[in-house]
C-alpha positions in Angstrom: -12.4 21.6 -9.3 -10.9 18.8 -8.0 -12.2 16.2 -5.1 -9.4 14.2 -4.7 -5.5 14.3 -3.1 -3.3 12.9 -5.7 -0.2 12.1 -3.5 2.8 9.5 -4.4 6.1 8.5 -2.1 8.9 6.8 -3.1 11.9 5.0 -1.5 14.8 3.2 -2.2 14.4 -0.8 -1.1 17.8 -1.6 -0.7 20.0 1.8 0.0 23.2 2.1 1.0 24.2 0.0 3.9 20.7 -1.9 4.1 20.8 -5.2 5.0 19.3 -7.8 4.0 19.1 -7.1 0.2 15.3 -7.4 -0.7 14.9 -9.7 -3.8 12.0 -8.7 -6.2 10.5 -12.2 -5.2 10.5 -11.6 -1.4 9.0 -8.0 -2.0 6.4 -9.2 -4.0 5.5 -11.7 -1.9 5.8 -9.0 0.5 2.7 -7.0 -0.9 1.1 -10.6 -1.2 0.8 -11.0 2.7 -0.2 -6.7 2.9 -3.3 -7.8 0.9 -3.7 -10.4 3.9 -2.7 -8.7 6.9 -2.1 -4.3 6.4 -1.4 -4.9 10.2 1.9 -6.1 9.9 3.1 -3.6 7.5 1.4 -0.1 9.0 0.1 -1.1 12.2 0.2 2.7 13.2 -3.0 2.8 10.9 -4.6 -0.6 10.5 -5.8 -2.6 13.8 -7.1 -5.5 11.1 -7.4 -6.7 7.8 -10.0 -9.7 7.5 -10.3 -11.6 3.6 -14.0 -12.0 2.7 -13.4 -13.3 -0.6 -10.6 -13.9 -3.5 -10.7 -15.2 -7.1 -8.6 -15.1 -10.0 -9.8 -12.7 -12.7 -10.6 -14.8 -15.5 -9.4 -12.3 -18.5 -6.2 -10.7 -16.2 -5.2 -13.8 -14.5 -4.9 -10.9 -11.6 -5.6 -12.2 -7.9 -8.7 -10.1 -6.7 -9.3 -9.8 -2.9 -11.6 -8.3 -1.4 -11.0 -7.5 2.3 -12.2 -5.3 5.5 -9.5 -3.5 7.2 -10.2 -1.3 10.4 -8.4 1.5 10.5 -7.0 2.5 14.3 -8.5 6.2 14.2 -12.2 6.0 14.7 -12.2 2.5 14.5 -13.3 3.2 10.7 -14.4 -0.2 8.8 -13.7 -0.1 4.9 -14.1 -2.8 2.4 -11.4 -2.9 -0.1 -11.6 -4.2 -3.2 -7.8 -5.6 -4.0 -5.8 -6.4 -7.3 -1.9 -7.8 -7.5 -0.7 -7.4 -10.7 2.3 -10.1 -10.3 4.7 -9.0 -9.6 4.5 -5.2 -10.3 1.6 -3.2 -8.7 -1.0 -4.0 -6.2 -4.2 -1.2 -6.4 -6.6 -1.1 -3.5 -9.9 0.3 -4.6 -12.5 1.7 -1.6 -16.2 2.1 -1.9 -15.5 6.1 -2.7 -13.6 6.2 -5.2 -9.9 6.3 -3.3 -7.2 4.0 -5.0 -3.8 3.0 -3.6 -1.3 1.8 -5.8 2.1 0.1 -4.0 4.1 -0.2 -6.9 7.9 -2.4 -7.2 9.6 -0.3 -9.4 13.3 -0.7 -10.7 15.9 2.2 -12.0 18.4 2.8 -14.6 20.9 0.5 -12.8 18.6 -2.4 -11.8 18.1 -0.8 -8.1 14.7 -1.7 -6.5 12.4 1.3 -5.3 8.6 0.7 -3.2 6.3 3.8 -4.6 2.7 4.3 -3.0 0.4 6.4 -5.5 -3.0 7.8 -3.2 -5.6 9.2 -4.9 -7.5 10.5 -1.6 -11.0 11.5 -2.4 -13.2 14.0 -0.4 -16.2 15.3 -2.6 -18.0 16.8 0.0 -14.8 18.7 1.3 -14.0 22.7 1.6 -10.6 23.2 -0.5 -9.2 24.6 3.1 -10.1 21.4 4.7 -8.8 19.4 1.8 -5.6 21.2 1.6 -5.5 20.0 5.7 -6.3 17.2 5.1 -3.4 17.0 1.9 -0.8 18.0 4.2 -1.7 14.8 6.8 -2.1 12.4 4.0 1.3 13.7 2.0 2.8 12.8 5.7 0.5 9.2 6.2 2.3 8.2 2.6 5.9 8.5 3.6 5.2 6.8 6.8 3.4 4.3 5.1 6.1 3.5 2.1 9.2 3.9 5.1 7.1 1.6 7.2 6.7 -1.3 4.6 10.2 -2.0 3.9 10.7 -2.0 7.3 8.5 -4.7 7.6 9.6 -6.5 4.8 12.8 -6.4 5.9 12.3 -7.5 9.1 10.1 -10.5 7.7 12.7 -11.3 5.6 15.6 -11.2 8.6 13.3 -13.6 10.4 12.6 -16.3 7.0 8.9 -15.4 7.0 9.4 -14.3 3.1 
C-alpha cells in the first residue's frame, strides 16, 4: 500500500497572447530566487523562506540549499533540503520523505512548459484521509504551477529577472 500522493501539474509558459515571452534564462533564474524566497512565487502558502546554508556539490556541480520555509497554515516550519539542476529541474527534499520537483520543460516545437511533480507523503494516514487529503494537494499543485509564472512574469515586466 502506498504512503504517498504522487501528483504533477503542468502549464504552458508562454501561451497564446502572453506577454512578456519568458526566456529559458529568466525562468531559470526564476526557480533560482524560489529556492531564495517561495514567498514571492506562492505567497498563498509560504509566509517565509530563510537560507541556512548552500554549497556546490562537489561530484554534480549542483547548487544545494538548504532552507526553512514557514508555511502560512499552522504556521508549520520545515527545513528543505534544495537542488537546481541548471537549468532543468529544481527538487526540494523535506525531512519526511516528500519531494517537489519544478521542472522547465520544452515541446515538439520548442514551446516552454513549468511542470511541478509532488510526491506528498503521509505514512501514518487512513487511505480516506489520504484520498482528502489527494484531492487538496492535486488543487495546491495547479495553484502553485499557475501562480509561478505569474510571478515570473511579473518579475520579468518589472526587470527584476
Amino acid at each position: 500500500m502506498s504512503i504517498s500522493n504522487n501528483i504533477a501539474f503542468t502549464a504552458p509558459l508562454n501561451p497564446s497572447g502572453a506577454t512578456p515571452i519568458l526566456k529559458r534564462e529568466q525562468i531559470w533564474n526564476g526557480l533560482l530566487l524560489k529556492v531564495r524566497s517561495a514567498e514571492t512565487f506562492v505567497p498563498a502558502a509560504i509566509q517565509s523562506t530563510t537560507v541556512i546554508s548552500e554549497s556546490t556539490d562537489s561530484t554534480t556541480g549542483n547548487l544545494v540549499t538548504v532552507r526553512e520555509v514557514v508555511f502560512r497554515e499552522g504556521q508549520r516550519k520545515v527545513q528543505e533540503t534544495v537542488t537546481a539542476y541548471e537549468d532543468a529541474r529544481v527538487d526540494f527534499v523535506q525531512p519526511d520523505g516528500s519531494l517537489i520537483s519544478n521542472v522547465i520543460s520544452e515541446g515538439a516545437e520548442g514551446e516552454l512548459y513549468m511542470t511541478y511533480i509532488f510526491e506528498w507523503r503521509h505514512p501514518n494516514v487512513s487511505k480516506e484521509k489520504r484520498q482528502e487529503l489527494y484531492e487538496k494537494e492535486k488543487k495546491m499543485s495547479k495553484l502553485a504551477v499557475e501562480g509561478t509564472i505569474v510571478a515570473l512574469r511579473e518579475l520579468v515586466t518589472n526587470e527584476k529577472l
